[in-house]
C-alpha positions as CSV (number, residue, x, y, z in Angstrom):
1,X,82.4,-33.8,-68.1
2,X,81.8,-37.2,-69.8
3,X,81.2,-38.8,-66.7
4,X,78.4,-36.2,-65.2
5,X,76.9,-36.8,-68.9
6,X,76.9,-40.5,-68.5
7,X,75.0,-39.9,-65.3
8,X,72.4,-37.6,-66.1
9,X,71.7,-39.5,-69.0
10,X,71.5,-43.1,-66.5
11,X,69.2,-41.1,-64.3
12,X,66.8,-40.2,-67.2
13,X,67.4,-44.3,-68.4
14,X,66.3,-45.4,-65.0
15,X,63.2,-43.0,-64.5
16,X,61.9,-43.6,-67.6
17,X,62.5,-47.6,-66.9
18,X,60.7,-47.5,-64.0
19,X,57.9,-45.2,-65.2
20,X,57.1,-47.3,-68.0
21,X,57.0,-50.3,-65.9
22,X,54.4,-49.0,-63.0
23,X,52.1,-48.3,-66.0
24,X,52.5,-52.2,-67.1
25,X,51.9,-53.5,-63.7
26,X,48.4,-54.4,-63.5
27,X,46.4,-55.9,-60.7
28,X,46.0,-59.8,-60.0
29,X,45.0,-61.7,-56.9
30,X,44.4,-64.8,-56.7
31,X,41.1,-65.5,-58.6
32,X,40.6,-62.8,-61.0
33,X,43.4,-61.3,-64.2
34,X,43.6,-58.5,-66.0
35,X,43.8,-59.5,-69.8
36,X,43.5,-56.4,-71.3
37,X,41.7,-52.5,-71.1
38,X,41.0,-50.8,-74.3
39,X,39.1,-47.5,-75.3
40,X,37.1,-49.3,-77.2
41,X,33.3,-50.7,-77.0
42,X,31.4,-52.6,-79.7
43,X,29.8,-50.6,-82.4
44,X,26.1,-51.2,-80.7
45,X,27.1,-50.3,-77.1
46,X,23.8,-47.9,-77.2
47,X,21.6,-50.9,-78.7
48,X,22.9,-53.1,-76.7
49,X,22.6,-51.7,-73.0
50,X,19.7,-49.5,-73.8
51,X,17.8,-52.8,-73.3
52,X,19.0,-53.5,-69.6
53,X,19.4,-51.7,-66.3
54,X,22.1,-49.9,-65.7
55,X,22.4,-48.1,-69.1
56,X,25.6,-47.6,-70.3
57,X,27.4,-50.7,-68.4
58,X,27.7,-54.2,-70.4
59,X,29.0,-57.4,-69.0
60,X,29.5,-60.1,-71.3
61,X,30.9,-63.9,-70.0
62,X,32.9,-65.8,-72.2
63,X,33.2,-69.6,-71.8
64,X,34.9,-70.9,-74.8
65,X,37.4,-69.9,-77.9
66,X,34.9,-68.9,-80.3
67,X,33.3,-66.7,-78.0
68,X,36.3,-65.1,-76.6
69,X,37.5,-64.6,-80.1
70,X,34.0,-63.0,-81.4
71,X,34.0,-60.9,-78.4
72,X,37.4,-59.4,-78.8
73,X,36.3,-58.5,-82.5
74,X,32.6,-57.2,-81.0
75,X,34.9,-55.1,-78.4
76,X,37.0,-53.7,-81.4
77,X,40.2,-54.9,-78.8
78,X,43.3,-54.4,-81.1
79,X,46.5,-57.0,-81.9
80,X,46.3,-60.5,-81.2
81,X,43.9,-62.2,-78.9
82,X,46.2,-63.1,-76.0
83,X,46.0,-66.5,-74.8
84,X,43.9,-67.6,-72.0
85,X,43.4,-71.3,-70.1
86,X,39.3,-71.6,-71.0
87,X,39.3,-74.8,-69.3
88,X,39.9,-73.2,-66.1
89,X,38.8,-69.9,-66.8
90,X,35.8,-68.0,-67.4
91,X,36.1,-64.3,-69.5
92,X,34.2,-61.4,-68.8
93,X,33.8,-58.6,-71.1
94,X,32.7,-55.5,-69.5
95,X,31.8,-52.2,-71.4
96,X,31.1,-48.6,-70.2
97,X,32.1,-44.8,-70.0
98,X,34.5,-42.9,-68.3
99,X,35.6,-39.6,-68.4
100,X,38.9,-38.9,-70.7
101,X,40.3,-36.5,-68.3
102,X,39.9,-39.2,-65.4
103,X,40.5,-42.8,-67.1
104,X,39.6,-45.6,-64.7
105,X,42.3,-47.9,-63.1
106,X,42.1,-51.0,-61.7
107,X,42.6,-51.7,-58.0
108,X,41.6,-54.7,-57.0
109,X,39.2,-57.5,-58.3
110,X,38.2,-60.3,-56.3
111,X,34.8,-63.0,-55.8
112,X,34.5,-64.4,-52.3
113,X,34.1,-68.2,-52.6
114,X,30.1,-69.3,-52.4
115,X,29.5,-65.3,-54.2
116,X,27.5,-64.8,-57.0
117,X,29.1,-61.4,-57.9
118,X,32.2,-60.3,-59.0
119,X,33.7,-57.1,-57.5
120,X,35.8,-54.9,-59.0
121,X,37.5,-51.6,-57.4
122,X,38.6,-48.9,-58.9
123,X,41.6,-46.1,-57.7
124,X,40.5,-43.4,-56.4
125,X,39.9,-40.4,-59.2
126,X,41.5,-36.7,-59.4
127,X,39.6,-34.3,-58.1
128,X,38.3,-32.8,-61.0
129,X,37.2,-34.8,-64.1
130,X,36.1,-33.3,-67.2
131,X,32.2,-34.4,-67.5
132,X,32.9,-35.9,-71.3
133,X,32.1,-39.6,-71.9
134,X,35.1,-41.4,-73.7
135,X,34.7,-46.0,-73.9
136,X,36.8,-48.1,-72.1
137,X,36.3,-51.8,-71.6
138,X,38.2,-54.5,-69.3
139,X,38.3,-58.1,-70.1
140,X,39.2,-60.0,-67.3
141,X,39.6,-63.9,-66.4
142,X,38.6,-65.6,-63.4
143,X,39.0,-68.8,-62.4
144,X,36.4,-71.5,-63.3
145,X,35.8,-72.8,-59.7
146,X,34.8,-69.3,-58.8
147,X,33.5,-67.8,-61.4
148,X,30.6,-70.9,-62.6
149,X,28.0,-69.2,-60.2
150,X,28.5,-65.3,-61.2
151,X,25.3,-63.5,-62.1
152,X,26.5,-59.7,-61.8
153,X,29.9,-57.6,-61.4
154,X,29.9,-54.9,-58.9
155,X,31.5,-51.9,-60.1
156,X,33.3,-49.5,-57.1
157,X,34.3,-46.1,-57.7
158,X,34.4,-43.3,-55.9
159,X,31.9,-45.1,-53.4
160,X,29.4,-45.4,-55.6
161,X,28.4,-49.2,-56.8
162,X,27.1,-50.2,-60.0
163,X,26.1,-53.8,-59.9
164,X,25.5,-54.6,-64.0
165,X,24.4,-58.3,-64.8
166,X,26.2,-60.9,-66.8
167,X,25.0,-61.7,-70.4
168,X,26.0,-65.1,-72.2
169,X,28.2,-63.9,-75.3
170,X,25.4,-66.1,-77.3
171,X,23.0,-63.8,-76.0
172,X,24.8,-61.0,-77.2
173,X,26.0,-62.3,-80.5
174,X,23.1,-62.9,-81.7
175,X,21.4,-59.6,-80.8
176,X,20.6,-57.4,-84.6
């Protein structure tokens, strides 16, 4: 009896284990990181991409400290801002909806040497999403020697592409 109890209860230990750690694993090729995804957008999302085609998308780079510090406040990003190599890194701060029923997950991210866009994919959706709008930004990192010539991010979903352009975080900060 003990021993089928020690069992189960290592079964539901390892599921759990490796449940928890699928969820953590986040894409990251060569050139372009996670650093982190929030349901969060800054408090004058509306102002701020009611002024710009698309509406409702926001992509904001990051070159130094300050700016990556302000921008993690703007986003309203919880915990501590996690460290990042600026030197050989550029961030970008992107802002939109999604719907709550169908959250979006990273697939892949990646900029082609020479590009001037940075693509990022998406995984595929469940078939049926609830039409509700709920914020979620991604802040992501990509390296300096291909990131300096970036004027857009390409967003894939579902087939669909939503090519947003890149603000300075200057820009941005100093917007009323």
């Amino acid at each position: 009896m003990k021993k089928s109890l020690f069992l189960i209860i290592s079964c539901l230990v390892l599921i759990v284990a490796g449940c928890t750690a699928q969820e953590k694993d986040q894409p990251s090729p060569g050139n372009a990181n996670l650093v982190a995804s929030e349901k969060t957008l800054p408090s004058d999302f509306e102002h701020l991409t009611g002024l710009q085609e698309p509406k409702g998308y926001v992509a904001v780079r990051v070159k130094n400290q300050k700016g990556y510090e302000a921008m993690w406040q703007k986003f309203q990003l919880e915990g501590e801002v996690p460290e990042v190599d600026l030197k050989g890194n550029d961030l970008f701060f992107i802002g939109m909806f999604e719907s709550s029923s169908c959250p979006y997950e990273l697939d892949t991210m990646n900029v082609e040497a020479g590009s001037e866009e940075l693509t990022v994919n998406f995984s595929p959706l469940a078939e049926a999403c609830t039409a509700d709008l709920s914020p979620r930004n991604f802040v992501i990192a990509v390296q300096e020697e291909f990131s300096s010539d970036l004027d857009s991010i390409l967003l894939v979903s579902q087939g669909q592409q939503t090519k947003v352009p890149i603000q300075l975080d200057e820009e941005i900060l100093k917007k009323p």
